[in-house]
N, C-alpha and C positions, 0 to 999 in steps of 0.2 A: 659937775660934769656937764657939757656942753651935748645938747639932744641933736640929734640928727633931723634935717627939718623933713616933711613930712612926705615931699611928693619924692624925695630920695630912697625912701622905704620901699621895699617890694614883697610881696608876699606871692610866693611859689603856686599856683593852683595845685601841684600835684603831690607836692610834700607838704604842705599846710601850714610853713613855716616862714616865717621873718627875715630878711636877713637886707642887704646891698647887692642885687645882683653886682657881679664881678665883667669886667672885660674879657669879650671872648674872642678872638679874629678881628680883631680892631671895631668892636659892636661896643660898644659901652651899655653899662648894665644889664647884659646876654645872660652871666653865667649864676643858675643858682648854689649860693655857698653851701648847700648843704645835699641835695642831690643832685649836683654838675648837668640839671635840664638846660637846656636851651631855648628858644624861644618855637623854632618847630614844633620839638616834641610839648612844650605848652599848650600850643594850639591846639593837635592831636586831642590831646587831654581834655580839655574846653568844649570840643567839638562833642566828643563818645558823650562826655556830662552833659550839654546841655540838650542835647539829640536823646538823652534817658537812657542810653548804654552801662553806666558804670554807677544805677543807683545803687548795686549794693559792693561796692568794689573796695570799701573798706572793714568790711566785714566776712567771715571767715564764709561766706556762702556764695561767693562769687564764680560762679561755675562755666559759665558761658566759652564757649569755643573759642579761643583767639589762635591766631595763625600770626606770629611776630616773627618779621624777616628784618636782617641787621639791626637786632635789639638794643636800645638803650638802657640804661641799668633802670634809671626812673623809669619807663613805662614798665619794664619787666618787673619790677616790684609792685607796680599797681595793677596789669594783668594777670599777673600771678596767684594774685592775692596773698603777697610777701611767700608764696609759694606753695599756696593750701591749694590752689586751684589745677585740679589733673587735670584738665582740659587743652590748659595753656601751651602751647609748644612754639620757639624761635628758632630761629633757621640763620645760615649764611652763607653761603659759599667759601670761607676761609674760619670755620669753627674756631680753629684752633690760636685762632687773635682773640679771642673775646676769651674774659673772667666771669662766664657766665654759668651754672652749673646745667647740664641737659639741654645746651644748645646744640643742634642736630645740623648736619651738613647739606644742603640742598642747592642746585642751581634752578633759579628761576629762566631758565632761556630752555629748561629743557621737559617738552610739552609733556611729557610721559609724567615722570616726576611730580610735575604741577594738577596732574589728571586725577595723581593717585594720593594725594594730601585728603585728610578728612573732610568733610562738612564743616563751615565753621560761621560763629556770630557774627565776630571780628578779626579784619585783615588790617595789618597797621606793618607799613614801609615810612622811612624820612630819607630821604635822597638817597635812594636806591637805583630809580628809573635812568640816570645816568650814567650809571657802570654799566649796565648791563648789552654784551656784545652779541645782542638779538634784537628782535622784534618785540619791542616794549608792548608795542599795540595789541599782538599777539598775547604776553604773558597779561597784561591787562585784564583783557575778555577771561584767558584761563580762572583766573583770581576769583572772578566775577562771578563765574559758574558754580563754584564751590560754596557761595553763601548758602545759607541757613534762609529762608521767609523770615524779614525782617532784618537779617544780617546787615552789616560795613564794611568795606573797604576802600579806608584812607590813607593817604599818603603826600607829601608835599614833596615839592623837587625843586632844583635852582635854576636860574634865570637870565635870561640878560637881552637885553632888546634888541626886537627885529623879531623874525621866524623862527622854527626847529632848523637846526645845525645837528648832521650826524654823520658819521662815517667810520662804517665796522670792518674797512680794509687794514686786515692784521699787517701790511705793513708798514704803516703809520707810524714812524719812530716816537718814543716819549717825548723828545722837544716839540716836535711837530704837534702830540695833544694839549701839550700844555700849551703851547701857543696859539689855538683854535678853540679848543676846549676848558683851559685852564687849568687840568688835572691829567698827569701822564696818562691815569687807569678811569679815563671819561671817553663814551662814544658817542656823545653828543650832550648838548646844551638846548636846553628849552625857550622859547622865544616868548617876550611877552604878548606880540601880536598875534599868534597862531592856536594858542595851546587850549584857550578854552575851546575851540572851533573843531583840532585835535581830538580831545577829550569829549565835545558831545557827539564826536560821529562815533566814539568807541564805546561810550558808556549806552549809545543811542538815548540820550537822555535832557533836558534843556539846563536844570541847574546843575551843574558839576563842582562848584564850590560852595565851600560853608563860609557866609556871610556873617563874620565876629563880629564888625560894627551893625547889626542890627539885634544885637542880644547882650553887646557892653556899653558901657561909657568908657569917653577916653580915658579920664579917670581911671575907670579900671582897669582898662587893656595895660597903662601904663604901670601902675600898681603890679599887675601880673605877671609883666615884662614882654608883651605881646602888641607892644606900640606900632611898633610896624608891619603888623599885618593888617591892624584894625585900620592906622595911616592908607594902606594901599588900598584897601577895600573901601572906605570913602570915596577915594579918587577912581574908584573903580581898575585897578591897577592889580597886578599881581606882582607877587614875592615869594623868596624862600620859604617862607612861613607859611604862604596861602594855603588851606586845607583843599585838598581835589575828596573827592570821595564821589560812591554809589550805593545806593542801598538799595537791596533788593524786596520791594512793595510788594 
C-alpha cells in the first residue's frame, strides 16, 4: 500500500481525527471527512482552546453558557458537550432548516429579543453578520452586553476588498444582490480596508482579532486546515476565516 505523504494529512482540531480534508466551494482541503468542519468554524475552535475557554469541553462537565446562532453540527457537539451541557442554547432565524435537536428560533435585528436572551460565557456566529437586514453594529454591542465577566463573543464574516458595501432597501431584487453582494439573501459585504476600524469603534476596543499566526506554525495551521487564515494574518490581511471577537475583562 502506497502511504499518503505527510503534509497531505490533516488533522481536524475539533474532532481529533485524521483524515484528507475534502474540497469545499472550490477551497481545496476545506472539508473535514468526518465532521463536515470547515476551516472558519476551526478557527472558532482554536481560538475558545487556546484563549482557555473549552479546557474542559470534552468532558461531561462542561457547563459554561454558550449562546450558538446559525449552528454548525461540529461546534454544537463540542458546545454542547455531545449534549450534557443545559447551558448550551442555538438560535436561527429559520429553525426549521437545521437537523439540529432544540434549536430555538430567534432574530438577531430584533433588539427586545436580543435584551432578553440569558447571560452567557460564549457567543459564537460564522457568517451570520451578512444576512442580517438591520443594524449589525447595533446587534453587535446587544451580544456584547450579555457576557458573563470573562465571557466571548466571536464570530467571522466574508470579504472582499475595498470598504463595507450594504443596502437594506427591501427592494433590491435577488439578481441585483447577488450582483453587488454575491448572495440573493446578503445585505452587505465586508471590506477588507474598513472592518477592523469598523469593529474597534463598536467593540471600543484596539485588538479585535485573534492573531493564529502568533500561537501556530505554518506547519500547523496547515495540518489543521486553517492555512489561510494563519497566510492572512502574516500579511496582516483579513479573510473568511479571520476570528473578530470581544471579551469582556
Amino acid at each position: 500500500m502506497t502511504s499518503l505523504p505527510v503534509r497531505a494529512l490533516n488533522l481536524c482540531p475539533i474532532c481529533a481525527k485524521t483524515s484528507v480534508f475534502a474540497e469545499f466551494r472550490n477551497r481545496a482541503r476545506e472539508r473535514c471527512a468526518h465532521c463536515n468542519s470547515v476551516a472558519r468554524a476551526r478557527c472558532i475552535y482554536l481560538c475558545l482552546m487556546i484563549k482557555g475557554h473549552l479546557s474542559t469541553e470534552r468532558g461531561s462537565f462542561f457547563l459554561k453558557n454558550v449562546h450558538h446562532f446559525a449552528p454548525e453540527r461540529c461546534l454544537n457537539t463540542v458546545l454542547s458537550a455531545a449534549g450534557n451541557n443545559p447551558n448550551y442554547r442555538c438560535y436561527d432565524i429559520e429553525p426549521e432548516t437545521y437537523h439540529i435537536e432544540g434549536i430555538l428560533g430567534h432574530d438577531l435585528t430584533h433588539s427586545i429579543s436580543n435584551q432578553r436572551l440569558l447571560s452567557a460565557d460564549i457567543i459564537v456566529h460564522n457568517h451570520v453578520l451578512e444576512h442580517l437586514p438591520g443594524d449589525f453594529r447595533r446587534t453587535l454591542r446587544e451580544l456584547n452586553a450579555l457576557l458573563k465577566p470573562g465571557g466571548i463573543h466571536l464570530f467571522t464574516i466574508p470579504f472582499r476588498k475595498g470598504n463595507l458595501d450594504e443596502d437594506l432597501d427591501p427592494s433590491l431584487t435577488a439578481k441585483q444582490r447577488i450582483a453587488r453582494f454575491a448572495q440573493a439573501d446578503h445585505m452587505r459585504l465586508f471590506g477588507t480596508e474598513d472592518t477592523v476600524q469598523v469593529m474597534t469603534e463598536v467593540f471600543g476596543a484596539v485588538d479585535v482579532t485573534f492573531s493564529i499566526s502568533k500561537h501556530l506554525t505554518r506547519d500547523l495551521a496547515e495540518a489543521f486546515g486553517v492555512e489561510s487564515a494563519y497566510l492572512a494574518d502574516r500579511e496582516g490581511k483579513l479573510c473568511g476565516s479571520t476570528v473578530f471577537y470581544f471579551e469582556n475583562k
